[in-house]
Structures are given as C-alpha cells and as structure tokens.
C-alpha positions as CSV (number, residue, x, y, z in Angstrom):
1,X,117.0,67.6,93.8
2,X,116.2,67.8,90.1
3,X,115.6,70.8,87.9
4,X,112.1,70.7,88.1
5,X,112.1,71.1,91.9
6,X,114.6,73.5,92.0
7,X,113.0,75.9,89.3
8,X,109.9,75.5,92.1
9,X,111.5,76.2,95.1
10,X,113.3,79.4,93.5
11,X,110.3,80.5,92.3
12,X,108.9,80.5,95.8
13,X,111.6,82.6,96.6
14,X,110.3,85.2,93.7
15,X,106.9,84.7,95.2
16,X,107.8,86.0,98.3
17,X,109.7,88.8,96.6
18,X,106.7,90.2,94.9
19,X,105.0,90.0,98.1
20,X,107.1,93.0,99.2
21,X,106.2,95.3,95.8
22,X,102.9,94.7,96.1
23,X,103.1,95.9,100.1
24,X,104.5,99.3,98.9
25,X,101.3,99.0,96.1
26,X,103.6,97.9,93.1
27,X,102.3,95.4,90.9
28,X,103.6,91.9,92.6
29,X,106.7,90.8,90.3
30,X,109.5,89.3,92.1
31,X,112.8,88.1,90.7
32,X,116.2,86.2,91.8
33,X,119.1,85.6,90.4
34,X,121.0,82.1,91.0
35,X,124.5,81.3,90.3
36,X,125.9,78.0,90.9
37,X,122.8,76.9,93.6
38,X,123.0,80.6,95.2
39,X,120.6,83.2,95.7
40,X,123.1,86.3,93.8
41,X,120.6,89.2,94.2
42,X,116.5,89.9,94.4
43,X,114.5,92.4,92.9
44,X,110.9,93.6,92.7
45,X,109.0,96.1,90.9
46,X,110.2,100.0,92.0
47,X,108.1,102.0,89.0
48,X,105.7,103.8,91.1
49,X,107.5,104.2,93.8
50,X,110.4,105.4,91.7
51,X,108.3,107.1,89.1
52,X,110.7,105.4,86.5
53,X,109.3,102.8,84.1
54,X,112.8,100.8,84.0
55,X,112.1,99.9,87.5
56,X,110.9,96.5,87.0
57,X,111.8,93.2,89.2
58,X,114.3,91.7,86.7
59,X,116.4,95.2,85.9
60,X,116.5,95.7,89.7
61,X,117.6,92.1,90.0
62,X,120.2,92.7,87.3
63,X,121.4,96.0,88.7
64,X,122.3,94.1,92.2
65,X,123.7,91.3,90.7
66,X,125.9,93.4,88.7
67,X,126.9,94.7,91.7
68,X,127.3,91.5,94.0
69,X,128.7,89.7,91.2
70,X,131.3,93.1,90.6
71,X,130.6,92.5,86.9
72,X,127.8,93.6,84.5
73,X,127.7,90.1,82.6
74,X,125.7,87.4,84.4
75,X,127.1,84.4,82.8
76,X,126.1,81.4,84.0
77,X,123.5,82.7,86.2
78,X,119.6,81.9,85.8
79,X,117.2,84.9,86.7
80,X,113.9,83.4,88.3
81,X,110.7,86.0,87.8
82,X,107.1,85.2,88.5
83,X,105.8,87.4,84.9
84,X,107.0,86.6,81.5
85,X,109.9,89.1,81.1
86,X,108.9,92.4,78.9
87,X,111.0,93.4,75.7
88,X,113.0,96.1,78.4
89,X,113.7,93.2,80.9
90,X,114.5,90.6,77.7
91,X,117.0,93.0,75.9
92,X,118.7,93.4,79.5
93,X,119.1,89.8,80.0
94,X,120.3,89.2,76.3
95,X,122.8,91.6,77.3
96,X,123.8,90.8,80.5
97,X,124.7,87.3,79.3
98,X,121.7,85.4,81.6
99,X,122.1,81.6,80.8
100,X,118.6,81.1,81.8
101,X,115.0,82.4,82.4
102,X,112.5,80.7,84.2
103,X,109.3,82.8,84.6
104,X,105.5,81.6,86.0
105,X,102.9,83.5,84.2
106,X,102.6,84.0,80.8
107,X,102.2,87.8,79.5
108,X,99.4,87.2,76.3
109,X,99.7,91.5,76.1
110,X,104.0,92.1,76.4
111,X,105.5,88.9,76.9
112,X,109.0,89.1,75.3
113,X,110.1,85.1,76.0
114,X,108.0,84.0,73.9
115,X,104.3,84.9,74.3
116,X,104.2,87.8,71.8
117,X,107.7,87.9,71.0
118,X,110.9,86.0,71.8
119,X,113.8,88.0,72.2
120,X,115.5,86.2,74.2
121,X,116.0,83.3,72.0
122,X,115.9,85.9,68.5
123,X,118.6,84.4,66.2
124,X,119.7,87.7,65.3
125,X,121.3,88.5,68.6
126,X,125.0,87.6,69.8
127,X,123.5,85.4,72.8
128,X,120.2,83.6,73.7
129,X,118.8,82.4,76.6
130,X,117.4,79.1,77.6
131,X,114.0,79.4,79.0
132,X,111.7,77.5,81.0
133,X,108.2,78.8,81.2
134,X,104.9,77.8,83.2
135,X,106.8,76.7,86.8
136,X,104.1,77.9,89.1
137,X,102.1,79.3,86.7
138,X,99.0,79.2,88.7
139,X,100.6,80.5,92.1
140,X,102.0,83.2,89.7
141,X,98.7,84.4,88.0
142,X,96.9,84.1,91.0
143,X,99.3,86.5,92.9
144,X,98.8,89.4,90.2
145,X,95.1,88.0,89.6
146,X,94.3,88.9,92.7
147,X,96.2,92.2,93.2
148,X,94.6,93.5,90.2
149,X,90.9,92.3,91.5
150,X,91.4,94.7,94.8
151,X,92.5,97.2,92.6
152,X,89.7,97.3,90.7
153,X,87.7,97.1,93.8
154,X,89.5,100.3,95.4
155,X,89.4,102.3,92.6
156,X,85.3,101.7,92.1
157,X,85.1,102.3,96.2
158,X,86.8,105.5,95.4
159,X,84.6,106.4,92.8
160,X,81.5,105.5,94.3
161,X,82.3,107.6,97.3
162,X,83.4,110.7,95.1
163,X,80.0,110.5,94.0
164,X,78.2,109.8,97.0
165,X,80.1,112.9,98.8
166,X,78.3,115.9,99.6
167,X,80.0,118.6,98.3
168,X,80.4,121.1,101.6
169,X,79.9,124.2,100.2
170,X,76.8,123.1,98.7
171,X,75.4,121.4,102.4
172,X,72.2,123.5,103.5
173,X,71.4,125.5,100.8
C-alpha cells in the first residue's frame, strides 16, 4: 500500500472519529495518531462537553498518546485530523515532536498548517512538521458542511417556535 492510500484509509478512521463528537453535539473533528503502521491513540472534539476550549480532537489525541506511548514527545508518529489544525493544536504538535500532519479540510478562518498561517513548518521553531493536506478533502467538508447546515436549521426551528409560543400567562385575556 502506498502513502497515498494509507493517508486515505487513516483518514477514514478520523472520519469515524468525528462521528462520535458530533453524536454528543461537538463539532465533527476526529484525529489518530499512527506510529510505525499503528493506530497509537484517537481523539475528538470535548469543548462543549468539557466547557474547556483546549478540548479539541488533536490535543485529546496528543494527551492519549502521551499516555499510551508513556512519553510526551511523539516522534516519529503522524497525527491524522479531518480540519486543518488551529494555532493551539499546531503549537502542540511542534512541541510534541509530530513527524507528520495529514489533515482533509482546509480552515480559510484559523488554519495554522498553512491556510492562514503555518506554524508548523515556521522556520523559527526547533522542529517542523511535514504536512500533507487535502486527503479527503471533500468527505471532510462535507462532514462539518453538513453538521453546521442542521445547526443552522435547529437553531432557526427554535427561534421560530419561541416566537410562535403563546406566552401562558397571557392565554385568554
């Protein structure tokens, strides 16, 4: 199996891992870390649930790979994540030692590998990644497309029956 195909069939894995942030109403970002040809540790996004804003896929993904791996440097590893990695999740990796990122969608608004910044290949730092962007890009924007589509729905249901509700008190008079 070649590169290509195995960036793609890890980052089906991540696909299915977002699947399960987006079941406890998360935004869908999944992430897996890979050392050697083996799945090391998963991670999706936790912020709401958690109410902390560090709580994204690829810093949970870290955190348990730190763990598995008994060691807070990642070397040699590559972290799969369906989103283009934020400047948080970049700086981790940078320090973490990640060989590799391989992300899906692009981020145009806070892309940090490369869409509005690149820190994880900045020249400045002690260690940059390699990064290989776009594998199943359209699977990936599709997955947060759509969550954010029912959102929008929901949230204009709500509305519209917040309006629509006859206040009690006010019934009859």
């Amino acid at each position: 199996m070649d590169q290509s195909q195995q960036d793609q069939q890890w980052m089906r894995v991540a696909l299915d891992i977002a699947k399960r942030a987006e079941l406890r109403g998360e935004i869908p970002v999944g992430a897996v870390l890979v050392k050697d040809g083996q799945l090391v540790a998963s991670g999706y996004n936790l912020s709401i649930t958690l109410n902390d804003a560090s709580a994204h896929a690829e810093i949970q993904c870290l955190r348990a790979a730190g763990q598995v791996l008994d060691n807070y440097r990642l070397i040699d590893t590559t972290l799969y994540v369906t989103l283009e990695p934020c400047s948080m999740c970049a700086g981790a990796m940078v320090h973490a030692r990640v060989g590799r990122v391989v992300f899906g969608a692009h981020d145009a608004k806070t892309g940090a590998a490369g869409s509005q910044v690149n820190l994880v290949q900045h020249p400045n730092f002690n260690h940059q990644l390699q990064v290989t962007s776009g594998v199943l890009a359209a699977e990936c924007s599709a997955q947060l497309s759509a969550f954010f589509q029912r959102r929008r729905r929901e949230k204009k249901a709500e509305k519209l029956l917040r309006t629509h509700t006859i206040n009690p008190d006010s019934a009859g008079n």
